[in-house]
C-alpha positions as CSV (number, residue, x, y, z in Angstrom):
1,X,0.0,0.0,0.0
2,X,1.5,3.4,-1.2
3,X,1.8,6.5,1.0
4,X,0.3,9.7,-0.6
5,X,1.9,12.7,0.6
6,X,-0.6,15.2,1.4
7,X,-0.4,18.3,-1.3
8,X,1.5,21.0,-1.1
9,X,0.2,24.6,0.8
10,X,1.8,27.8,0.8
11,X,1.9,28.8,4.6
12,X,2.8,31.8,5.4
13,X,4.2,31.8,9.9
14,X,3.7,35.2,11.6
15,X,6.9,36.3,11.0
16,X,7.1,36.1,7.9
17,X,3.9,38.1,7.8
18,X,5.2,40.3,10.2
19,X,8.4,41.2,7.7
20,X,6.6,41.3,4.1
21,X,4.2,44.0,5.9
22,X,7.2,45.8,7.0
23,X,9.2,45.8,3.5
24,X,5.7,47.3,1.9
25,X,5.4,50.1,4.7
26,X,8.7,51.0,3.9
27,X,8.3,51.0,0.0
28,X,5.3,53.1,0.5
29,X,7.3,55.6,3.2
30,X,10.5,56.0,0.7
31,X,8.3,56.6,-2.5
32,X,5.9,58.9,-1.1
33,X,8.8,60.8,0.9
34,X,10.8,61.3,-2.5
35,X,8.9,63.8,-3.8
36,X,9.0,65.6,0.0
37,X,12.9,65.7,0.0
38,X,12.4,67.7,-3.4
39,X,10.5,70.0,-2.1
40,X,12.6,70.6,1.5
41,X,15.3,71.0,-1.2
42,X,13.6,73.6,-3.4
43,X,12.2,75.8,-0.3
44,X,15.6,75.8,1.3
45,X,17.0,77.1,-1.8
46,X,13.8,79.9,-1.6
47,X,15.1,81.1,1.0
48,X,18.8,81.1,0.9
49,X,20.0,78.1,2.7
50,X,22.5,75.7,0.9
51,X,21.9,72.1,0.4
52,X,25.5,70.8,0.5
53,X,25.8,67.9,-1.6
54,X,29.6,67.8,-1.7
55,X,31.5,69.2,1.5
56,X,34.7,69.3,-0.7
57,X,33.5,72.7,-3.0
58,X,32.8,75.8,-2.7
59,X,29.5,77.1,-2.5
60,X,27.1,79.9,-2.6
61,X,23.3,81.0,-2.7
62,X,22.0,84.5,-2.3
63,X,19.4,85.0,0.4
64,X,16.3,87.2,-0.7
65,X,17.0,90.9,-0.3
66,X,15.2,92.9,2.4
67,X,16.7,96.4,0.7
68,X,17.6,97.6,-2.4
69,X,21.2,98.9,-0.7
70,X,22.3,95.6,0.5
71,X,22.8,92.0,-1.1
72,X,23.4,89.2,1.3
73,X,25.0,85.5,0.4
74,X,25.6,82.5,1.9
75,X,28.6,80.6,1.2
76,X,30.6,77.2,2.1
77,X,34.1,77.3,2.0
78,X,35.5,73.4,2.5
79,X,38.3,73.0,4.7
80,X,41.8,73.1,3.6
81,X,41.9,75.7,1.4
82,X,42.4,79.5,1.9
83,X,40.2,81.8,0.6
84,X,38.8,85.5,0.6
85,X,36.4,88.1,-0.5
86,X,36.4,91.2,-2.4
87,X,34.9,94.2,-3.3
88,X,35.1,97.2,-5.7
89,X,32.6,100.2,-6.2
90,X,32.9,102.4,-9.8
91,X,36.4,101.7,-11.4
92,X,35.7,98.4,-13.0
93,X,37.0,96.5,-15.7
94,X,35.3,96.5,-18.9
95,X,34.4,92.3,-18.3
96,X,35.1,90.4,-15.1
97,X,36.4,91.6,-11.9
98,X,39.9,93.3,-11.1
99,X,42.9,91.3,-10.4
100,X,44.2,91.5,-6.1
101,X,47.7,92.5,-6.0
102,X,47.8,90.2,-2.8
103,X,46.1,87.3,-1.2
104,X,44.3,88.6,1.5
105,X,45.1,86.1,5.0
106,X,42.5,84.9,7.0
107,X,42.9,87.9,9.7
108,X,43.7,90.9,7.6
109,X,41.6,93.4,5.2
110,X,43.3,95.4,2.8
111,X,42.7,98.4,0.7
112,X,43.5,98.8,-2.8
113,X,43.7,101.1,-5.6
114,X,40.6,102.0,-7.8
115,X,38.0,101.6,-4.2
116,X,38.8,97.8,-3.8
117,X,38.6,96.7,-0.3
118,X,39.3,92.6,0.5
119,X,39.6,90.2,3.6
120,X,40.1,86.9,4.3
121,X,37.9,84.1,5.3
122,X,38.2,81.0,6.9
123,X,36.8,77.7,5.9
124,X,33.2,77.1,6.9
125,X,29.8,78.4,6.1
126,X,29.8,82.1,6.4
127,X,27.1,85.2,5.8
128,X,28.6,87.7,3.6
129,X,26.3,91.2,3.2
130,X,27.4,94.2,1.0
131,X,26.2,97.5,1.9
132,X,26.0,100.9,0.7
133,X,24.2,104.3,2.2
134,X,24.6,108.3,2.3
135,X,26.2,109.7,5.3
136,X,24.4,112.9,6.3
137,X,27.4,114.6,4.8
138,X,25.9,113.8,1.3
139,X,29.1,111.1,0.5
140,X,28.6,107.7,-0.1
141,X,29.9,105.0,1.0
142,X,30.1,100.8,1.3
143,X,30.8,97.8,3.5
144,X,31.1,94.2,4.4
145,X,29.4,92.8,6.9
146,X,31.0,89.2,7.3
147,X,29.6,86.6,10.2
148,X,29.4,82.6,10.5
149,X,26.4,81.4,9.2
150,X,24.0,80.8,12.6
151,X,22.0,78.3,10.6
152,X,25.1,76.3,9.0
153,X,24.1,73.8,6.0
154,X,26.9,71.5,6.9
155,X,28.8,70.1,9.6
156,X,31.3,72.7,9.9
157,X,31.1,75.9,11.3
158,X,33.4,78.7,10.4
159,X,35.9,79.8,12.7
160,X,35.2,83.5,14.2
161,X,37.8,86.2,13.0
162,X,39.2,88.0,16.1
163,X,37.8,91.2,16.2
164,X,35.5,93.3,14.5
165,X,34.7,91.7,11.2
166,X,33.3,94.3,9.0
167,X,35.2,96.8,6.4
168,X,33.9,100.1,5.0
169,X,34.6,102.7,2.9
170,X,34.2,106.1,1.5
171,X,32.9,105.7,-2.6
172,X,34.9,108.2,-4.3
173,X,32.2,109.3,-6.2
174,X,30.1,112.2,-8.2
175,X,26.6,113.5,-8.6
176,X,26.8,111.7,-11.8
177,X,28.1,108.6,-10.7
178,X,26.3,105.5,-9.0
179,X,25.7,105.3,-6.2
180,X,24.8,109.1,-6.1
181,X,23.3,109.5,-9.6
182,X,19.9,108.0,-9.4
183,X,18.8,108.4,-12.8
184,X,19.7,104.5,-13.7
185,X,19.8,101.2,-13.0
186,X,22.3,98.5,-12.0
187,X,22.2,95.6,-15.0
188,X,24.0,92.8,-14.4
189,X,27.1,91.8,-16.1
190,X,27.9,88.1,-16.9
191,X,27.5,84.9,-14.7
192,X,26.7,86.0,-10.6
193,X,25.5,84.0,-7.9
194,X,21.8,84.9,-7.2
195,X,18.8,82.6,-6.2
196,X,20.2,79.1,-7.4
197,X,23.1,78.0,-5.8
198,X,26.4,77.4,-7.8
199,X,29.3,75.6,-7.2
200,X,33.1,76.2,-7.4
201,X,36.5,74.0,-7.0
202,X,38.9,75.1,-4.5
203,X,41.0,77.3,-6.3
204,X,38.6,78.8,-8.8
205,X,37.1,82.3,-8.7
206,X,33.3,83.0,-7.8
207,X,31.7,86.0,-8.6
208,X,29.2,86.6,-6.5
209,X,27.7,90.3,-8.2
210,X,29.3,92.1,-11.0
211,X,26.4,94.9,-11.5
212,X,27.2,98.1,-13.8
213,X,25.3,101.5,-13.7
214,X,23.2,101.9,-16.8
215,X,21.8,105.2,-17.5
216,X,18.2,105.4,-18.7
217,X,16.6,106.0,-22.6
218,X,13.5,108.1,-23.0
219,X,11.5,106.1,-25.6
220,X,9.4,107.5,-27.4
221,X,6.0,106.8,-25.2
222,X,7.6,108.4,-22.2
223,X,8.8,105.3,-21.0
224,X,12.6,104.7,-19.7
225,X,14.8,101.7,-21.1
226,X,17.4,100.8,-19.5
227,X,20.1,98.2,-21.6
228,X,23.6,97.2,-21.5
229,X,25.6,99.1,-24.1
230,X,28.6,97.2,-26.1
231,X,31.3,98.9,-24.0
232,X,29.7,98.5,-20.5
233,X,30.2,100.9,-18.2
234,X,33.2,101.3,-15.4
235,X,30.9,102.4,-12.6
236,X,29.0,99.8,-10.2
237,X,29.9,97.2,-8.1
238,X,31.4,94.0,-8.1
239,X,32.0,90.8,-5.2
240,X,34.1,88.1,-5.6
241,X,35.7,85.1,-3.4
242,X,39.2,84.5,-4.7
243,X,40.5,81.1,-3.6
244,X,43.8,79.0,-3.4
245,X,43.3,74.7,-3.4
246,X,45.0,73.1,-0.7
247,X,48.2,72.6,-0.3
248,X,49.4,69.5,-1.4
């Protein structure tokens, strides 16, 4: 007499129930949460904070502007490298920013020829805000007003300079020049860091804002046009970080 084995049933033991459930929550949590983590991402950027991606680059984001006299970045500067920050009012180049006779250090400013001031920086995330305003005297005049990032991005914070960390100047300028002249507009010249973030090698240059004063056009409606000639013009303002790589 043969022995039938009984047939075959799938069986599933509480356990194994137990995991397969857990497996689909998680499937469900990661796909719907995808879409989340792009839009964290895109409001961060909104409002100005980085998303670092790679802590070996340079980075920076403009945060949205409260006044029409100040522009405010934030920037990631990765460890090991040395790096600083300039800025020139009226005086410019005809295309990119001026050459720095030196390097600025980490804890010096300088002041150069043709209204450009400069200071170092230290690696980490830092706030970087240009100003300019009209003394009660009638001059002009502009400032940096540089502080470690309170709300850091990344892991490292940046190193306080000793001291007060804030350069000004007097704008040597005239009625007819910006900052004074208000019959204009600042256009923008080339590639600058504004509401996306962009990224840089150690070593590279970033231009932050590279603006030029543009005197209006009277159209023929009455309405003022405002456009970049083929020469641009030498007055404005212009920030850039300046950068060495490590050293090997």
């Amino acid at each position: 007499m043969s022995h039938t084995p009984p047939p075959w049933r799938f069986r599933f033991s509480l356990l194994n129930l137990l995991l397969f459930a857990t497996v689909v929550v998680m499937g469900l949590v990661i796909v719907r949460l995808a879409p989340l983590r792009e839009e964290v991402r895109r409001l961060r950027q909104e409002a100005g904070v980085l998303n670092i991606d790679d802590p070996t680059k340079i980075q920076a984001i403009q945060r949205p502007r409260r006044f029409n006299s100040d522009w405010t970045w934030r920037i990631y500067l990765p460890p090991g490298g040395h790096y600083g920050v300039a800025v020139q009012v009226n005086e410019l180049p005809e295309s990119g920013v001026s050459p720095l006779p030196i390097f600025p250090n980490a804890d010096t400013s300088h002041g150069f020829d043709h209204q450009i001031l400069a200071t170092g920086l230290s690696p980490g995330e830092w706030l970087i805000t240009l100003s300019t305003w009209q003394r009660p005297s009638g001059d002009a005049a502009y400032g940096l007003s540089i502080k470690p990032s309170a709300s850091s991005s990344s892991s490292m914070k940046a190193a306080p300079r000793s001291g007060e960390h804030t350069v000004s100047a007097e704008i040597h300028a005239t009625p007819d020049q910006w900052p004074l002249d208000k019959d204009g507009r600042l256009l923008s010249l080339g590639t600058e860091v504004q509401a996306t973030s962009v990224e840089r090698e150690p070593g590279d240059q970033l231009v932050l804002l590279n603006r030029r004063f543009v005197h209006s056009e009277n159209l023929a409606n009455g309405v003022k046009s405002y456009s970049m000639p083929d020469t641009p013009p030498t007055d404005g303002v212009a920030l850039w970080i300046v950068s060495k790589p490590p050293e090997e």
